[in-house]
PyMOL CGO cylinders between C-alpha atoms (Angstrom):
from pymol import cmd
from pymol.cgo import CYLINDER

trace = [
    CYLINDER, 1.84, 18.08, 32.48, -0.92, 16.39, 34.41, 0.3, 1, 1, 1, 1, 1, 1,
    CYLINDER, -0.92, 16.39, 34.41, -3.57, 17.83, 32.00, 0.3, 1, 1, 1, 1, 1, 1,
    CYLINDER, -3.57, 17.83, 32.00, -1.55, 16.20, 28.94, 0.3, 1, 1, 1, 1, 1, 1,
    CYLINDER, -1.55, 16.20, 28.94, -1.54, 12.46, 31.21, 0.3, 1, 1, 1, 1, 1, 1,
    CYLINDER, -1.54, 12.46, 31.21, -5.02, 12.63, 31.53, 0.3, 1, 1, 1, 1, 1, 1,
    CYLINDER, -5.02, 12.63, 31.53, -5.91, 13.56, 27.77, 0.3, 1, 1, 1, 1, 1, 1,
    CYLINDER, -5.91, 13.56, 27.77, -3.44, 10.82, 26.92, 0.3, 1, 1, 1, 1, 1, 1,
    CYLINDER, -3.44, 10.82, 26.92, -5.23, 8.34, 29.32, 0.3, 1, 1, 1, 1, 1, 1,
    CYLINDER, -5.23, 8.34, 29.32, -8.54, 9.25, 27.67, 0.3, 1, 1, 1, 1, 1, 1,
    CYLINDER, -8.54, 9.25, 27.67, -7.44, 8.76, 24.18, 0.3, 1, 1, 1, 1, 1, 1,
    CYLINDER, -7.44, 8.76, 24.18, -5.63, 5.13, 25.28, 0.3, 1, 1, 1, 1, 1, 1,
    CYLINDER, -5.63, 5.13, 25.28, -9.12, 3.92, 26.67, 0.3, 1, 1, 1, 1, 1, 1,
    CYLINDER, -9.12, 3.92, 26.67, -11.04, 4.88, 24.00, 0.3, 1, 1, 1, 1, 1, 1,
    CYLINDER, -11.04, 4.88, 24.00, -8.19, 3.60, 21.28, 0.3, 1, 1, 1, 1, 1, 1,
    CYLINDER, -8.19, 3.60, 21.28, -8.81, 0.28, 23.46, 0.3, 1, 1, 1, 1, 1, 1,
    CYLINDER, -8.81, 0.28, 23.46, -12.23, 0.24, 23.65, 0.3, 1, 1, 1, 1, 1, 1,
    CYLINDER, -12.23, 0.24, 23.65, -12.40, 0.30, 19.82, 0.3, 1, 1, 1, 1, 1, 1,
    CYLINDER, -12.40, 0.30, 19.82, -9.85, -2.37, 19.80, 0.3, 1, 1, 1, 1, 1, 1,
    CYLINDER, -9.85, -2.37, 19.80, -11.94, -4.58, 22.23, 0.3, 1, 1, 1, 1, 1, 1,
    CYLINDER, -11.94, -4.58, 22.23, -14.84, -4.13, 19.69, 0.3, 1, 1, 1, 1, 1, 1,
    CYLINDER, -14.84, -4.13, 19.69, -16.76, -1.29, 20.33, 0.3, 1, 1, 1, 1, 1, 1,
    CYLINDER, -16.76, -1.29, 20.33, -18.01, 1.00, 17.54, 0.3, 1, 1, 1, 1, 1, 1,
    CYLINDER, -18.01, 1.00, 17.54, -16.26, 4.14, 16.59, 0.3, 1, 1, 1, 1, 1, 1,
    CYLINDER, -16.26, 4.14, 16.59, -19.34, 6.03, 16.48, 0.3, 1, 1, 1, 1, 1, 1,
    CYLINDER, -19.34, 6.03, 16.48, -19.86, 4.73, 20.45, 0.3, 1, 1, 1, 1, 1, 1,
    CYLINDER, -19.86, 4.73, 20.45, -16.46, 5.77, 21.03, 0.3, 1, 1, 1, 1, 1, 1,
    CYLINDER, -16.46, 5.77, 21.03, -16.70, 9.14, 20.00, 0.3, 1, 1, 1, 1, 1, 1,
    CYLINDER, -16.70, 9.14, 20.00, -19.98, 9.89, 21.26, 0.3, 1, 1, 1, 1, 1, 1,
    CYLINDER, -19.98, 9.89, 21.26, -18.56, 9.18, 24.70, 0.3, 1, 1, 1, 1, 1, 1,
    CYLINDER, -18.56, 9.18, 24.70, -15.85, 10.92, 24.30, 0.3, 1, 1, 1, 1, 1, 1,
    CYLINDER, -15.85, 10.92, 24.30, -17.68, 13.85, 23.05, 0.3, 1, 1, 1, 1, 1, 1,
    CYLINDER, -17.68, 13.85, 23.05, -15.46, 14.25, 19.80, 0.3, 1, 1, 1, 1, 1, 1,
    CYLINDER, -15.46, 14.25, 19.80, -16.19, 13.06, 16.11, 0.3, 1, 1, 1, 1, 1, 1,
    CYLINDER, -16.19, 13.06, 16.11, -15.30, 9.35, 14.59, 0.3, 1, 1, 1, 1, 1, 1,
    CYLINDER, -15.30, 9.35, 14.59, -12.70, 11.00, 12.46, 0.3, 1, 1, 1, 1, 1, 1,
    CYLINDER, -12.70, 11.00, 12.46, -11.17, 12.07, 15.87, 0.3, 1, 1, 1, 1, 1, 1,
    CYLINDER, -11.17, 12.07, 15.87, -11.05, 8.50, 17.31, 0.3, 1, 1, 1, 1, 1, 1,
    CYLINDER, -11.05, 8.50, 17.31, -9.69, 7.18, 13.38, 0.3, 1, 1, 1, 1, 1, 1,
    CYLINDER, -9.69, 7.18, 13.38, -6.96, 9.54, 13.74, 0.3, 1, 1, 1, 1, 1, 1,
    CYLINDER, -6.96, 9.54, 13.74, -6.42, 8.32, 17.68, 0.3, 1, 1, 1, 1, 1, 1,
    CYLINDER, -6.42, 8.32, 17.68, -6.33, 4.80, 16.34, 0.3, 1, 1, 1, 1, 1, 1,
    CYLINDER, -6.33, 4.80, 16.34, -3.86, 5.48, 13.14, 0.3, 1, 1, 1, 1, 1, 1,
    CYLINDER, -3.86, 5.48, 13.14, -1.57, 7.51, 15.85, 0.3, 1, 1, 1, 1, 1, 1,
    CYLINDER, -1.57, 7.51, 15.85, -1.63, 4.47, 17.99, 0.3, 1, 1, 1, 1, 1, 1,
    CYLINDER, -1.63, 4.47, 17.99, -0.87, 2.22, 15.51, 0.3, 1, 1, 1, 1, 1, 1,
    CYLINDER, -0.87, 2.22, 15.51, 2.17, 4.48, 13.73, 0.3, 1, 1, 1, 1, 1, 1,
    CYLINDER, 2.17, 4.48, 13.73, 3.42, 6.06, 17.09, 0.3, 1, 1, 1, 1, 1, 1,
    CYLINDER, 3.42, 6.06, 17.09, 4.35, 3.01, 18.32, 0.3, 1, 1, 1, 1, 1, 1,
    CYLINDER, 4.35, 3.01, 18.32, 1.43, 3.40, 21.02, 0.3, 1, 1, 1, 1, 1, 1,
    CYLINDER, 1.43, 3.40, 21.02, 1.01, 5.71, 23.83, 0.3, 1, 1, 1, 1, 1, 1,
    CYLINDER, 1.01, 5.71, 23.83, 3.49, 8.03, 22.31, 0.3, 1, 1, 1, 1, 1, 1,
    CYLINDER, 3.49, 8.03, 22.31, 1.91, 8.31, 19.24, 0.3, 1, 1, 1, 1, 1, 1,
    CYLINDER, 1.91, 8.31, 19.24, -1.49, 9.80, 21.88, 0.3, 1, 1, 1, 1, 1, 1,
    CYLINDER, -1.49, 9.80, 21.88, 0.41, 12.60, 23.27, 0.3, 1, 1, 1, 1, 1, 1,
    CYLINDER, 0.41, 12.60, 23.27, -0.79, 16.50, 22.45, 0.3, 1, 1, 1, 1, 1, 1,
    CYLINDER, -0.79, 16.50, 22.45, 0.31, 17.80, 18.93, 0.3, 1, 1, 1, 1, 1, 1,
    CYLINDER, 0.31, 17.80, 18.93, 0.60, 21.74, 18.13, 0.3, 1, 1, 1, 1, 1, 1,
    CYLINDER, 0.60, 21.74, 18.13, -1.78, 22.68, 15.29, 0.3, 1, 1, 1, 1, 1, 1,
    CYLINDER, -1.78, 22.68, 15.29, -0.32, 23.40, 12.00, 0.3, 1, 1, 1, 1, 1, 1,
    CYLINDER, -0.32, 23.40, 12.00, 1.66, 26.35, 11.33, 0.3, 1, 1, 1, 1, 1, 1,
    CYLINDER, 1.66, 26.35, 11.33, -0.68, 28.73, 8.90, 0.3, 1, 1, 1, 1, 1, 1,
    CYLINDER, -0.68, 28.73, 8.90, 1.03, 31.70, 6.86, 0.3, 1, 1, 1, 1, 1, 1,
    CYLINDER, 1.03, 31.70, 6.86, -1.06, 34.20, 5.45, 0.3, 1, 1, 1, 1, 1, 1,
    CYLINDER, -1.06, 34.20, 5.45, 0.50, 34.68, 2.21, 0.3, 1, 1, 1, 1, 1, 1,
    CYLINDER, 0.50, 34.68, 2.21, -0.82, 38.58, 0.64, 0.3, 1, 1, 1, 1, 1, 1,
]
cmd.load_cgo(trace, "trace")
């Protein structure tokens, strides 16, 4: 659980420091992950209704249809 507070902390700053006016490609470099990463961050934020919209998701579900 303290792993998932401080990935959630992470993404909050950097959603924050985009809000505050840095650039998404400063964002993500510091962050070491891509500016699609920090646009998905931001559109989480902004539909999650904020920090709970930061929190860990599972990947998607693949089936191997044969």
């Amino acid at each position: 659980m303290l792993v998932e507070l401080n990935i959630v902390e992470q993404r909050y700053r950097a959603v924050l420091d985009v809000l505050e006016g840095a650039s998404v490609v400063e964002v993500a470099r510091r962050n070491g992950v891509t500016r699609q990463t920090v646009h998905e961050w931001l559109r989480r934020y902004a539909m999650g209704g904020g920090l709970g919209g930061l929190t860990g998701r599972r990947g998607r579900c693949r089936v191997r249809i044969r």
